[in-house]
PASEBA-1860 file (N, C-alpha, C; in nm, 3 decimals):
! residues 237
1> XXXXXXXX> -3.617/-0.007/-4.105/-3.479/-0.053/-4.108/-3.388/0.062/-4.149 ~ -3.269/0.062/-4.066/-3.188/0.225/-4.096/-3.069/0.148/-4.182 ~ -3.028/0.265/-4.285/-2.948/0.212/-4.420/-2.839/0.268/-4.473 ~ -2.720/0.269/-4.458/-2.620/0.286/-4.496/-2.555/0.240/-4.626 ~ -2.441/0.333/-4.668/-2.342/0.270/-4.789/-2.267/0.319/-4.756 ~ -2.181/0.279/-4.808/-2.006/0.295/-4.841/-1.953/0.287/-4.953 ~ -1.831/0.409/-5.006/-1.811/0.351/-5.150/-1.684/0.404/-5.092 ~ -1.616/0.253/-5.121/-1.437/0.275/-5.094/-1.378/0.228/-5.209
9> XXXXXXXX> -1.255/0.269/-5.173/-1.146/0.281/-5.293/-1.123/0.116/-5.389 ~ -1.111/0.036/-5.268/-1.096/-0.113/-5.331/-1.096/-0.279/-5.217 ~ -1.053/-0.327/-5.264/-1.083/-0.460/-5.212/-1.058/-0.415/-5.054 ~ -0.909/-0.375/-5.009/-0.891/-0.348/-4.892/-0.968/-0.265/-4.772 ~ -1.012/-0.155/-4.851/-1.081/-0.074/-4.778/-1.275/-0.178/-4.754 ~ -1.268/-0.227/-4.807/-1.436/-0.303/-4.810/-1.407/-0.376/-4.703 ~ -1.328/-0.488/-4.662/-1.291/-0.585/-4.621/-1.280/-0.522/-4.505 ~ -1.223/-0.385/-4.500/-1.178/-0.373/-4.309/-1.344/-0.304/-4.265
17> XXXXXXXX> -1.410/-0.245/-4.379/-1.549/-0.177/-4.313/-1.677/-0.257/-4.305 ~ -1.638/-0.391/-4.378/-1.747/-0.493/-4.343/-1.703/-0.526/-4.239 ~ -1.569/-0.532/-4.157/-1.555/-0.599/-4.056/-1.601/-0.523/-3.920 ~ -1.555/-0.310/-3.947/-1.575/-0.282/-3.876/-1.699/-0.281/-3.852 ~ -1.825/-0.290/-3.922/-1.991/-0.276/-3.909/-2.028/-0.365/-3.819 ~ -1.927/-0.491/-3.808/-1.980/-0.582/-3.772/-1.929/-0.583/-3.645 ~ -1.842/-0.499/-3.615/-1.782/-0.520/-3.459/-1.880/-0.405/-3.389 ~ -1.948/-0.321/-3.454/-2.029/-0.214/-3.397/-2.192/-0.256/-3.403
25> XXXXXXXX> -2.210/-0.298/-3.514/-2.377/-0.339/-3.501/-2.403/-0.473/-3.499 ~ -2.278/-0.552/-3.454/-2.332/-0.718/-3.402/-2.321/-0.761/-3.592 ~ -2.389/-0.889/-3.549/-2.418/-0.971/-3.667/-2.563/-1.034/-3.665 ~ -2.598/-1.016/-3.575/-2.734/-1.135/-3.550/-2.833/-1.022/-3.654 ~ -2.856/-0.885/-3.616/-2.983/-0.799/-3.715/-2.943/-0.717/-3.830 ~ -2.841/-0.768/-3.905/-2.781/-0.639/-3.969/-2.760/-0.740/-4.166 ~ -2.822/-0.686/-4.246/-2.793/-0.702/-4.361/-2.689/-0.614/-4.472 ~ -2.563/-0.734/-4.476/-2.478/-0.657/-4.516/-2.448/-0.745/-4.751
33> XXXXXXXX> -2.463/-0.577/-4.758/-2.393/-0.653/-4.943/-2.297/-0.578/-4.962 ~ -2.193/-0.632/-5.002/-2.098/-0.623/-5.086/-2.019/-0.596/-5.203 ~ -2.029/-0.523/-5.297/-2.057/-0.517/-5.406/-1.916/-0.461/-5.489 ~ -1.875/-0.500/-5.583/-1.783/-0.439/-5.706/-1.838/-0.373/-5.807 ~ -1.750/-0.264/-5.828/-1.768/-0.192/-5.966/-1.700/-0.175/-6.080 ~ -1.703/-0.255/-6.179/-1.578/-0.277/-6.301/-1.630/-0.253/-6.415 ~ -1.560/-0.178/-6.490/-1.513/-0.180/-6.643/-1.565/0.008/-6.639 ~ -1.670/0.086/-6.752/-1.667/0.191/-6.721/-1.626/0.276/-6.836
41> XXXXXXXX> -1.488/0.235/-6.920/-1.479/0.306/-6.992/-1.434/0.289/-7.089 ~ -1.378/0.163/-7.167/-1.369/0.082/-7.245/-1.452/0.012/-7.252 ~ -1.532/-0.074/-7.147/-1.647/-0.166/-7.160/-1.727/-0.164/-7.088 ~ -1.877/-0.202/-7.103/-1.955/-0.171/-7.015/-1.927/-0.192/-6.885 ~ -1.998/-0.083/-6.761/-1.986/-0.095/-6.665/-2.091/-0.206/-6.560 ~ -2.028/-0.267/-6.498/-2.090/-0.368/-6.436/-2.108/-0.362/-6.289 ~ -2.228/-0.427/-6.234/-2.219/-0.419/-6.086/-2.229/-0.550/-6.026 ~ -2.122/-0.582/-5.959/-2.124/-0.723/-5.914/-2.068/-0.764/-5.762
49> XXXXXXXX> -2.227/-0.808/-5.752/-2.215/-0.890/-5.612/-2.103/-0.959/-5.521 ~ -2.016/-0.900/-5.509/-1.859/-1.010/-5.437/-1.910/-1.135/-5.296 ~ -2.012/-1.086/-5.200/-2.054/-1.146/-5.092/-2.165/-1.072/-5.049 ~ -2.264/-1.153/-4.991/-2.327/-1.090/-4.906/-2.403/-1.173/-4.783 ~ -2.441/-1.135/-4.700/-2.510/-1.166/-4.559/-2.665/-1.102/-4.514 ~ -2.734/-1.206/-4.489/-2.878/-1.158/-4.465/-2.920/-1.195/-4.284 ~ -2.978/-1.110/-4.204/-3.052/-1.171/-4.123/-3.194/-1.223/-4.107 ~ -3.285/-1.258/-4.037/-3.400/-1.269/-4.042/-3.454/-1.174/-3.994
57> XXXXXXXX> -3.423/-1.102/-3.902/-3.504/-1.037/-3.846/-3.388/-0.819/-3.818 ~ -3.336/-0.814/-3.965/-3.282/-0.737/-3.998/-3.322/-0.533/-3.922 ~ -3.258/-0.493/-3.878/-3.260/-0.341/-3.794/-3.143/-0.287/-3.914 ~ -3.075/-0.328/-3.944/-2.971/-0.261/-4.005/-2.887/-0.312/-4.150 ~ -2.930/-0.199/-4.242/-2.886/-0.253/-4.362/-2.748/-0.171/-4.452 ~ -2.638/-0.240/-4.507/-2.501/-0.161/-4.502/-2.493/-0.281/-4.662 ~ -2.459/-0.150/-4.732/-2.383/-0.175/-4.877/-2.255/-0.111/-4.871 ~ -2.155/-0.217/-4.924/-2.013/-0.144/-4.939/-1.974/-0.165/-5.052
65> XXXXXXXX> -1.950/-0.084/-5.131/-1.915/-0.074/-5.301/-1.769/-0.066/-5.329 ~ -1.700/-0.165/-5.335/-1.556/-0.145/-5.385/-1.550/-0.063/-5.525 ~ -1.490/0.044/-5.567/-1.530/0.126/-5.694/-1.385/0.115/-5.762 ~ -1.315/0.024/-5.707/-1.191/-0.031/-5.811/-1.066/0.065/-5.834 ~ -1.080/0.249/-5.769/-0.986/0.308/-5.788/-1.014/0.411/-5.715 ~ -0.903/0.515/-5.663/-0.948/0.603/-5.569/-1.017/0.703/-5.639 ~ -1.010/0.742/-5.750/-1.067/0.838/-5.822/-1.196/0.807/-5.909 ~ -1.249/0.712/-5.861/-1.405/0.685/-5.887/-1.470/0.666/-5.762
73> XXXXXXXX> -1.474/0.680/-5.625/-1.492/0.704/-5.519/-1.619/0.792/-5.527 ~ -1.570/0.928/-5.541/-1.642/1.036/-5.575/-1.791/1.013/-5.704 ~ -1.705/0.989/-5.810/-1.778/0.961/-5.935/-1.877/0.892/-5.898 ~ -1.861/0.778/-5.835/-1.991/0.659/-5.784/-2.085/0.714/-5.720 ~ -2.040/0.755/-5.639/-2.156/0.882/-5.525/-2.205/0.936/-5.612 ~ -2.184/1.022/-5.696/-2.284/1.117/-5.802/-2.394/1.074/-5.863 ~ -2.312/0.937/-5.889/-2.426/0.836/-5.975/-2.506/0.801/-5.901 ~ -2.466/0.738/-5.779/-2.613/0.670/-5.712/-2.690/0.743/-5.584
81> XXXXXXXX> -2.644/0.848/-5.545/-2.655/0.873/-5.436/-2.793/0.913/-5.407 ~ -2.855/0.975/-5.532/-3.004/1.044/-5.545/-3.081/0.914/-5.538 ~ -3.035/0.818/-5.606/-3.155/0.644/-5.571/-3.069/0.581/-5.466 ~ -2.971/0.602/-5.399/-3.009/0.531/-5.239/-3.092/0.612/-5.165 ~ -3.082/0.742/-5.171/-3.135/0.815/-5.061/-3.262/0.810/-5.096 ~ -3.337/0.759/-5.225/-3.507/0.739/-5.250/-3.541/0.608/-5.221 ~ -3.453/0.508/-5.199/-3.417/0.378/-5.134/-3.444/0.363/-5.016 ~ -3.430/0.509/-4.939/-3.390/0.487/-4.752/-3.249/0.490/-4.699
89> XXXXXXXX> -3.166/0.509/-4.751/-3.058/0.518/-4.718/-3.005/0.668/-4.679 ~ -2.970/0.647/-4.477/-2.996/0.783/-4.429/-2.831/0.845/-4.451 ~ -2.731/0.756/-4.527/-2.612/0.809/-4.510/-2.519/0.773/-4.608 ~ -2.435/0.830/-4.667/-2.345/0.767/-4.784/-2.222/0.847/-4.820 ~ -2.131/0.750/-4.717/-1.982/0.786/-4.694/-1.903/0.753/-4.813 ~ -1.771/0.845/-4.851/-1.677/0.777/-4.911/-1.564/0.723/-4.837 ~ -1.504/0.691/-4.873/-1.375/0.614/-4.794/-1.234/0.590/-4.900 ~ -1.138/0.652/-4.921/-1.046/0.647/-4.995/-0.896/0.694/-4.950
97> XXXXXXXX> -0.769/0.643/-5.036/-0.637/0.720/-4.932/-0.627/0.838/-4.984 ~ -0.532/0.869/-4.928/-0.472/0.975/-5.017/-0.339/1.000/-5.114 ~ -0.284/0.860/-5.069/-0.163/0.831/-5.134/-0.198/0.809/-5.340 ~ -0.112/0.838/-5.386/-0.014/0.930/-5.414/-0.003/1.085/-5.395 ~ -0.132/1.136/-5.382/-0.118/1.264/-5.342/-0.038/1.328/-5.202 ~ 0.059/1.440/-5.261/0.163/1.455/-5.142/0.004/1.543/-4.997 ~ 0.095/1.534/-4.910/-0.006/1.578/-4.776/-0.034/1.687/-4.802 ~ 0.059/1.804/-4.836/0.042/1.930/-4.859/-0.107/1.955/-4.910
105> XXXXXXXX> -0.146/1.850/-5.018/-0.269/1.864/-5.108/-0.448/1.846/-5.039 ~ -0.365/1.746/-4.922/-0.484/1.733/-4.819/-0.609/1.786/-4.784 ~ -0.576/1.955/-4.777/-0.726/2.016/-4.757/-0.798/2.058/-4.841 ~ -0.748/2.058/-4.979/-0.767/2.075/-5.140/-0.862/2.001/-5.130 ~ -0.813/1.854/-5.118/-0.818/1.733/-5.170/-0.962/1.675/-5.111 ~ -0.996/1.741/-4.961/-1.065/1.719/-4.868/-1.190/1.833/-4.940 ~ -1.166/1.922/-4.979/-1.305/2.039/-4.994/-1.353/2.023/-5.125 ~ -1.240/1.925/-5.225/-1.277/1.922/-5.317/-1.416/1.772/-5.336
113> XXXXXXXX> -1.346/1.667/-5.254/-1.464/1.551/-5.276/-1.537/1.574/-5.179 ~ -1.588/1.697/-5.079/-1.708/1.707/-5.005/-1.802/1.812/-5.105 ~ -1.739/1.877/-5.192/-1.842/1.937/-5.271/-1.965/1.864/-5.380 ~ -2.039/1.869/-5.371/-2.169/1.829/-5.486/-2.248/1.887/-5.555 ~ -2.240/1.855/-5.671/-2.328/1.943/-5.766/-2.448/2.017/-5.730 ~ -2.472/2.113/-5.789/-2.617/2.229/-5.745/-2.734/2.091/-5.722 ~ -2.750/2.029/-5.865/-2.861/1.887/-5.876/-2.821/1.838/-5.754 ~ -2.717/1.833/-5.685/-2.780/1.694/-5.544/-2.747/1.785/-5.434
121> XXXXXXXX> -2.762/1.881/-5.454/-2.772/2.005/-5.338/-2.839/1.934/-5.196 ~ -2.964/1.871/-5.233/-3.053/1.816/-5.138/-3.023/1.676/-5.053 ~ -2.888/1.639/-5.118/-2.853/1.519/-5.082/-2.709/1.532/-4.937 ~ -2.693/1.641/-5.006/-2.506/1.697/-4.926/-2.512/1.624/-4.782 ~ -2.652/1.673/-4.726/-2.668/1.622/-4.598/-2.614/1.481/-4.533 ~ -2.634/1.443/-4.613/-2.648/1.244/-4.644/-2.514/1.221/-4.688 ~ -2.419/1.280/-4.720/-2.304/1.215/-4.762/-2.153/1.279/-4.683 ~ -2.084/1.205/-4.678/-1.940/1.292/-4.665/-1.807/1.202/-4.698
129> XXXXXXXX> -1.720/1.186/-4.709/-1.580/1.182/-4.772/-1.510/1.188/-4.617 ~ -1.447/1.056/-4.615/-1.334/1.000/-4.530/-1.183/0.964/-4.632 ~ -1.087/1.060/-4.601/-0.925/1.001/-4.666/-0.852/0.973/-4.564 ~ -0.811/0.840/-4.585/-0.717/0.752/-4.482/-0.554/0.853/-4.541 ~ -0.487/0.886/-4.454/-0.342/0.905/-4.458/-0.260/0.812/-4.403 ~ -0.153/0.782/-4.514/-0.171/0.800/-4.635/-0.248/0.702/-4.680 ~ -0.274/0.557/-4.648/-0.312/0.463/-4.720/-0.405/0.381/-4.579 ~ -0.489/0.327/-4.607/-0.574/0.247/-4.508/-0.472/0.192/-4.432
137> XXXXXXXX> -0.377/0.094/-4.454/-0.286/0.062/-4.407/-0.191/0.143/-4.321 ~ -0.210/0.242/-4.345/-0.135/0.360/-4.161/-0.219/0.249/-4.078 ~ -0.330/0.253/-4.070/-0.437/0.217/-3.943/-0.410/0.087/-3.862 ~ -0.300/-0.022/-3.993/-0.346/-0.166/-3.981/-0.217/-0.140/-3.880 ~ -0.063/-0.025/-3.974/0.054/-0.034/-3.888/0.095/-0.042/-3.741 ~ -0.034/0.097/-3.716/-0.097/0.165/-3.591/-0.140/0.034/-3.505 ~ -0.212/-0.045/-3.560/-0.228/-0.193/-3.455/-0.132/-0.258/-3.406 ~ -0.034/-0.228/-3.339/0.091/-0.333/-3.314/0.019/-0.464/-3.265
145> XXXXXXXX> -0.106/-0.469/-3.157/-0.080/-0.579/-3.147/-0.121/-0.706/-3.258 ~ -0.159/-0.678/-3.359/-0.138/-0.803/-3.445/-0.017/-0.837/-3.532 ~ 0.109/-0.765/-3.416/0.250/-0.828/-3.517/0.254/-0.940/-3.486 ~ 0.250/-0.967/-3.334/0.349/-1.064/-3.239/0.194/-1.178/-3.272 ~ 0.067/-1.174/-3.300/0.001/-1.328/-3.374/0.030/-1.341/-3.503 ~ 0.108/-1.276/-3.560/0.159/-1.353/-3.701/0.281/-1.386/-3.657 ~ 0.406/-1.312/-3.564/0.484/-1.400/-3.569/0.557/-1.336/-3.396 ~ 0.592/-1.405/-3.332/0.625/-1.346/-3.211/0.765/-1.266/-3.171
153> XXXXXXXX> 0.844/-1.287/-3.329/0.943/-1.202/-3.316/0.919/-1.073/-3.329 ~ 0.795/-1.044/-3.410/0.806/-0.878/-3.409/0.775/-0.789/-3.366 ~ 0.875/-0.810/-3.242/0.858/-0.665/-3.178/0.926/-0.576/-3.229 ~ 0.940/-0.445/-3.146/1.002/-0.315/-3.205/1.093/-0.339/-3.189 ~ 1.212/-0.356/-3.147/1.382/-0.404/-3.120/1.399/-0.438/-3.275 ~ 1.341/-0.547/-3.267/1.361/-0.657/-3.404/1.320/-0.567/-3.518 ~ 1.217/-0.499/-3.539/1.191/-0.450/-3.646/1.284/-0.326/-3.680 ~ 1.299/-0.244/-3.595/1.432/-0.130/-3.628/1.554/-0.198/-3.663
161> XXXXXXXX> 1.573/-0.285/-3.597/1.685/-0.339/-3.633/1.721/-0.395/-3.789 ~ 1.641/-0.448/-3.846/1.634/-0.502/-3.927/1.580/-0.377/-4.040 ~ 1.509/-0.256/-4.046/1.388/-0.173/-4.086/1.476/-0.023/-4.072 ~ 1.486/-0.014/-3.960/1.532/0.149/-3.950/1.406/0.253/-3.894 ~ 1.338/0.151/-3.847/1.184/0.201/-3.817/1.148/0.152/-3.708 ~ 1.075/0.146/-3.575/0.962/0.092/-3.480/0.813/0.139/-3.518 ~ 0.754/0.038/-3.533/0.623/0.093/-3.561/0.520/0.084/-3.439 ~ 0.596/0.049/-3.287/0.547/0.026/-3.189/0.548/0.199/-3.129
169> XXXXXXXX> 0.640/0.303/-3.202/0.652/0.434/-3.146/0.646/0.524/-3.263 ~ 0.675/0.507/-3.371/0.632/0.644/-3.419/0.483/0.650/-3.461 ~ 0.450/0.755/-3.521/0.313/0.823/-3.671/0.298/0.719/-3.735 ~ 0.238/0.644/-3.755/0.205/0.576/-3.840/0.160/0.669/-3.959 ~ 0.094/0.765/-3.948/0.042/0.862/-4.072/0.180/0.917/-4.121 ~ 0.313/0.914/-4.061/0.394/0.998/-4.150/0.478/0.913/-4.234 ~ 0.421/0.767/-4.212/0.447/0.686/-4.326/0.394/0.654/-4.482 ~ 0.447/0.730/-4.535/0.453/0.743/-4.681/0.342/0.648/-4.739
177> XXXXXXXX> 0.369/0.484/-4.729/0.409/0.408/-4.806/0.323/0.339/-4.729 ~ 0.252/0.291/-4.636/0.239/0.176/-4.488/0.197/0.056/-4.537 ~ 0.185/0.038/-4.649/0.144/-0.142/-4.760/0.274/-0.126/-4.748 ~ 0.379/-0.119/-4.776/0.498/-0.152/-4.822/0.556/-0.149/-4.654 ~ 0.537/-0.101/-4.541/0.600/-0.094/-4.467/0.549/-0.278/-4.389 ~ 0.412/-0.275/-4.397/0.361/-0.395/-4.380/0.426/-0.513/-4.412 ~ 0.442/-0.466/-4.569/0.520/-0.598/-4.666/0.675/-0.636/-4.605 ~ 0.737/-0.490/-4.600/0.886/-0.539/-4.528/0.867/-0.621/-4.443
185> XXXXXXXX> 0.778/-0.600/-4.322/0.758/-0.626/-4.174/0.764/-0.759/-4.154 ~ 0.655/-0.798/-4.267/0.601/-0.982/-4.253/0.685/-1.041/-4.323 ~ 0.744/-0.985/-4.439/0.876/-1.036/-4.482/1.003/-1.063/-4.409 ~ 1.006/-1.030/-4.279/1.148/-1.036/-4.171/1.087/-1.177/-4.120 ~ 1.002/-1.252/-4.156/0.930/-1.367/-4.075/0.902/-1.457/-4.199 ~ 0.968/-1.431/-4.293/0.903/-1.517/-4.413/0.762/-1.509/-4.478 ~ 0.705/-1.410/-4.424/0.529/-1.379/-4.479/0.548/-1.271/-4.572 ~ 0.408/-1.244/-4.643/0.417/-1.100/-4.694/0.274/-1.051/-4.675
193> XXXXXXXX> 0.272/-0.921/-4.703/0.135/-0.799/-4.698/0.100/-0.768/-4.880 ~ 0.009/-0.857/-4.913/-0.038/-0.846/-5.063/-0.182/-0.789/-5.029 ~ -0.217/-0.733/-5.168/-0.402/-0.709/-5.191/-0.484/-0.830/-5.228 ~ -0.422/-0.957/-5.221/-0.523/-1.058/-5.265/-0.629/-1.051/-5.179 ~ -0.733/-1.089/-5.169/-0.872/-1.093/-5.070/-0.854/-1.205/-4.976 ~ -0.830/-1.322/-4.984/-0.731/-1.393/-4.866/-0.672/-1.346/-4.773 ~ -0.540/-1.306/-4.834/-0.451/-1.246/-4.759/-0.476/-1.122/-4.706 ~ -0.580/-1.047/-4.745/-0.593/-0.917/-4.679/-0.681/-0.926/-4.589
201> XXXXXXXX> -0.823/-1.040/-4.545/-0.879/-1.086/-4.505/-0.816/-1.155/-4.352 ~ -0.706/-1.231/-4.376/-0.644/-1.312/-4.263/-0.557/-1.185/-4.170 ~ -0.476/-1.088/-4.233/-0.480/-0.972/-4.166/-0.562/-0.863/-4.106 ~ -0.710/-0.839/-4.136/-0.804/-0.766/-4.081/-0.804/-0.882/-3.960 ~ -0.850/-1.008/-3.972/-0.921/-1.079/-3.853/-0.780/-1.100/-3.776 ~ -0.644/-1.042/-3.773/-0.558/-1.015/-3.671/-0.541/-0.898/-3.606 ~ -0.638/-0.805/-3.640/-0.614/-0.682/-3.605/-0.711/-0.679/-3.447 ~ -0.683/-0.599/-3.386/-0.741/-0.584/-3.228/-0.858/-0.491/-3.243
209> XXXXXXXX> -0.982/-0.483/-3.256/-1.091/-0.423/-3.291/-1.108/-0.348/-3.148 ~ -1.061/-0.398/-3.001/-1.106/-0.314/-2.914/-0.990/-0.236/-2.874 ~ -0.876/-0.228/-2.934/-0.765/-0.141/-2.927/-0.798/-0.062/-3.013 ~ -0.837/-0.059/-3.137/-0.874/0.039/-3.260/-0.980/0.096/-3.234 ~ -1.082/0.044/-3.123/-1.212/0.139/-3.098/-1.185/0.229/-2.988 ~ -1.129/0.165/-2.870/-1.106/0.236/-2.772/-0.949/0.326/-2.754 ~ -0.878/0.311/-2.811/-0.717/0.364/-2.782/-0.656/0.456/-2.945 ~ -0.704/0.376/-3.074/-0.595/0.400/-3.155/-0.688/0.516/-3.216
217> XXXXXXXX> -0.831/0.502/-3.219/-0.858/0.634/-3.281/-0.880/0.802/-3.257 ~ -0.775/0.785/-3.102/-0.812/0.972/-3.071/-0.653/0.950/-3.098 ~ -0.553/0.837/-3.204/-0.442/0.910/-3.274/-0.443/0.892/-3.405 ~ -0.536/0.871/-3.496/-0.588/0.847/-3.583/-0.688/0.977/-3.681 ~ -0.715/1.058/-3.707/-0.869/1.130/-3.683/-0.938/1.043/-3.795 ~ -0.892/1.039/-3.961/-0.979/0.985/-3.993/-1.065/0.834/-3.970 ~ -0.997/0.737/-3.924/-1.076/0.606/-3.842/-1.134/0.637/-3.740 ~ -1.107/0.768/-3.685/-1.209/0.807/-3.523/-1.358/0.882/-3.617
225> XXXXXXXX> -1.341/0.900/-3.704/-1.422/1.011/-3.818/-1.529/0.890/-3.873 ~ -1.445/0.757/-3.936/-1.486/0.657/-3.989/-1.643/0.578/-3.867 ~ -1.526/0.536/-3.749/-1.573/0.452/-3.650/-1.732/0.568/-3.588 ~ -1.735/0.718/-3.580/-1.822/0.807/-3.524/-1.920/0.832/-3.594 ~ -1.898/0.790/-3.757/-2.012/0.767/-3.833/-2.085/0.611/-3.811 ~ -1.990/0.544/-3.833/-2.083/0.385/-3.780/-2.172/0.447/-3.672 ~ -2.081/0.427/-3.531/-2.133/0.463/-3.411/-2.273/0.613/-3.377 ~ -2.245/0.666/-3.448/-2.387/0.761/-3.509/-2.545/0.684/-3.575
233> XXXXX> -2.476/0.580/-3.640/-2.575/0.553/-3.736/-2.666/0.467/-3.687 ~ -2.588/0.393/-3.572/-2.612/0.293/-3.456/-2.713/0.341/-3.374 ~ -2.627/0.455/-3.306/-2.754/0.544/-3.196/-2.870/0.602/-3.271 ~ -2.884/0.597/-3.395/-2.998/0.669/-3.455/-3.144/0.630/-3.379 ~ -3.231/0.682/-3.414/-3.373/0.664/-3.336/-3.450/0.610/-3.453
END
């Protein structure tokens, strides 16, 4: 059985990579857990189960570790990465934004969480570091078509108008902020864009999975980076 992890930043980022695993390796053979990481430094640190999914007759096994902040991302990997990979686990991505950090900091920011200590020298192979610009949410903006199934007014007309923005034509990456651009958006319709697990949940399953596989990620790099590691791990032998 071939074995993957993930350790992303937080609730949001888990939620869109359990979904994407599942649009790439099916659901019928694939065992997926879920997992949180809380407390740490005031109180003991805990590891806790949020969901998980089993098959019977399992080819593919995927842990995704919400690590509660972008700057334990890294930290988590250090810790476990030497007992997944004695586990079987042929790969172990991070996944985090980059927001608050300005862009300028980007390739810093990038050489700094692909480096690993001399001790897991042997591991480097097995791991690498994905940063969404600025925030996972560029990616969700980048989906236009799940404006118009939450509400059919929002198209681009309507949203500049109201915004000062189309998110049907520009960068989605040169948006600062793209949770907050979200939040305006669904707010012109009476909705809003929160981190509750509900609500962030009912927005992934509006998003267009074969527009984001086939179209949005050669304007994207890191979700084309994200989606080429799934899709790698898939074709493995």
């Amino acid at each position: 059985m071939r074995r993957i992890a993930f350790f992303v930043e937080g609730q949001t980022e888990q939620i869109f990579v359990n979904r994407l695993i599942k649009e790439i390796l099916g659901t019928t053979q694939i065992n997926i857990l879920q997992k949180q990481f809380r407390g740490g430094v005031s109180i003991p640190k805990q590891e806790i189960v949020r969901n998980s999914s089993f098959s019977r007759n399992p080819k593919y096994e995927v842990l995704i570790f919400d690590c509660g902040a972008d700057n334990r991302v890294k930290s988590e990997i250090i810790e476990n990465i030497s007992n997944l990979r004695k586990r079987g686990y042929g790969m172990i991505i991070g996944l985090r934004d980059l927001y608050p950090i300005p862009i300028d900091n980007l390739e810093r920011l990038e050489k700094g969480l692909r480096y690993l200590p001399h001790h897991l020298k042997k591991d480097a192979p097995f791991y690498d570091m994905i940063i969404a610009i600025h925030e996972i949410e560029a990616w969700f903006l980048a989906e236009t078509n799940h404006f118009k199934k939450i509400d059919k007014r929002l198209t681009g007309h309507f949203i500049k108008e109201h915004l000062g923005f189309d998110p049907y034509v520009i960068d989605p990456e040169s948006r600062e902020h793209p949770a907050k651009d979200l939040d305006n958006i669904y707010r012109l319709v009476g909705k809003s864009y929160t981190k509750k697990y509900n609500a962030t949940t009912r927005v992934v399953n509006k998003l267009d999975f074969n527009h984001i596989r086939n179209n949005l990620r050669y304007d994207l790099e890191p979700l084309d980076k994200l989606l080429k590691v799934v899709e790698s791990f898939k074709s493995q032998k």
